[in-house]
C-alpha positions in Angstrom: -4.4 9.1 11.7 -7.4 10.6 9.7 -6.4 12.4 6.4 -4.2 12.4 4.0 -1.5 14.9 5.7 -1.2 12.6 8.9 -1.1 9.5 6.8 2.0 11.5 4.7 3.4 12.4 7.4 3.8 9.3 9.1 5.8 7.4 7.0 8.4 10.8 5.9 11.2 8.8 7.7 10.1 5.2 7.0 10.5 3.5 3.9 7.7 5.0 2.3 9.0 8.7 2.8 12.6 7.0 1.6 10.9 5.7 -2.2 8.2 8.5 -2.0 5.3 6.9 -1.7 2.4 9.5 -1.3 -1.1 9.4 0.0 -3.8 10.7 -2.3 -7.4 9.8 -1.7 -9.0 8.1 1.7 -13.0 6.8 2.1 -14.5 3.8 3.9 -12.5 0.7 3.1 -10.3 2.5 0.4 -7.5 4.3 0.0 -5.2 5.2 -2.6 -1.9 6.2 -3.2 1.3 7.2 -5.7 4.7 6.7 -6.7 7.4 8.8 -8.9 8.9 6.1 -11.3 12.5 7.0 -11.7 16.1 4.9 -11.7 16.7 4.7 -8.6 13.8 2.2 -7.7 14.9 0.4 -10.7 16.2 -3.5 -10.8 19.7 -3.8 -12.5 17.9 -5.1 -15.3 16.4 -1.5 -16.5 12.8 -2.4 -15.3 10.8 -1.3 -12.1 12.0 -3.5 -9.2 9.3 -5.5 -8.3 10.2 -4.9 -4.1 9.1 -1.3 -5.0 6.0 -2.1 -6.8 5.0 -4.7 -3.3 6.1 -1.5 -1.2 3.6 0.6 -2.8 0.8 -1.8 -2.7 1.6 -3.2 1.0 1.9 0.3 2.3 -1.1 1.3 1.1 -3.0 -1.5 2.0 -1.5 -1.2 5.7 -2.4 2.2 6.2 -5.5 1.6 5.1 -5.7 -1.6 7.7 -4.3 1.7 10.3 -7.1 3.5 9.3 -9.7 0.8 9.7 -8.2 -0.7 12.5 -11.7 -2.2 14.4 -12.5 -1.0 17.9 -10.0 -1.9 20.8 -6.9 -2.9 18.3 -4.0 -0.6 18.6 -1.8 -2.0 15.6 -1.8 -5.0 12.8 0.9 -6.7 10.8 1.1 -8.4 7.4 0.8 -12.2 7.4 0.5 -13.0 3.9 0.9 -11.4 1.1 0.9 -12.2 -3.1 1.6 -10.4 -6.0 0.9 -10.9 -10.0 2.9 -8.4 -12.0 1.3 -7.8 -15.6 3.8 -4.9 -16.9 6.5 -3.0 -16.3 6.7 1.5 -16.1 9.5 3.2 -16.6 8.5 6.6 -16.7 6.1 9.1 -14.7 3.9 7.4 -12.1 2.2 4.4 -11.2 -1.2 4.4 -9.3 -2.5 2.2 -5.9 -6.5 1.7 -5.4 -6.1 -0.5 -2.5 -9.7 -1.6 -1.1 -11.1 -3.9 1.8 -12.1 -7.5 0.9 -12.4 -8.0 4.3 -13.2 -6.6 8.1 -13.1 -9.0 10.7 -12.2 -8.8 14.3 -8.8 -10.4 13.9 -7.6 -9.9 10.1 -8.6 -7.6 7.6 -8.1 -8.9 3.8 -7.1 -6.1 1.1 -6.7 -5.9 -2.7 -4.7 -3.3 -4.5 -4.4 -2.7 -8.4 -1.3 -0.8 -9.1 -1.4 1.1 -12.6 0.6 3.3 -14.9 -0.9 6.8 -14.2 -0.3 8.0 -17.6 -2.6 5.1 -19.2 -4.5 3.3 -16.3 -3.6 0.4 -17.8 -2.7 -2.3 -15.3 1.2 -2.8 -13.7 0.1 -5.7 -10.7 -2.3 -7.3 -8.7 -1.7 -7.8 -4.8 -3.8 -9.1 -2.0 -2.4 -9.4 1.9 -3.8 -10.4 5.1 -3.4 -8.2 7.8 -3.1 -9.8 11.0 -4.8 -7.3 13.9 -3.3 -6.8 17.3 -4.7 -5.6 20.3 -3.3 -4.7 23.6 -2.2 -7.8 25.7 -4.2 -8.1 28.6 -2.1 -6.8 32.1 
């Protein structure tokens, strides 16, 4: 998985294809991404459900984790994650910069800033650790 189209294209019938979540810029130890605010990823109280804004920001911290993966690993998993949610959107978009805080051999740590596109003012702060996974030995 090495540009944008493969990275789209893998999640079409996951749950990021389901809340159209959509890959828009890649470089070393970045990568960032967008989502299409509308009802339907919603909470019953009116705002943005929170679930959707960790989905954007764990999916594209994970794919970017994919895309980083260190030499030898074949796959990784979220161990921890934490969100801070400053604001809600309600319409348009909302923006993920999600970038590396940390390579190593057996996690990676990653910080994503999800924003209102229309404004670029701030919606939540995120930060996971990605646990990496290698092939078990035979």
């Amino acid at each position: 998985m090495t540009t944008l189209e493969e990275m789209n294209a893998r999640g079409q019938e996951n749950l990021p294809g389901l809340i159209g979540i959509e890959f828009i810029g890649i470089g070393t130890g970045e990568l960032r991404s967008r989502l299409t605010v509308r009802p339907e990823l919603f909470a019953p109280n009116g705002y943005l459900h929170a679930a959707t804004i960790v989905a954007l920001a764990d999916t594209t911290c994970g794919y970017g984790t994919f895309y980083n993966l260190p030499e030898g690993a074949h796959n990784f998993t979220t161990i921890e994650l934490k969100s801070n949610f400053v604001r809600t959107v309600r319409v348009g978009g909302i923006v993920c910069v999600a970038t590396m805080a940390h390579s190593g051999r057996t996690t990676q740590i990653w910080d994503a800033h999800v924003s209102d596109e229309s404004n670029n003012k701030p919606v939540a702060l995120f930060r996971c650790t990605q646990l990496i996974i290698y092939p078990r030995a035979a």
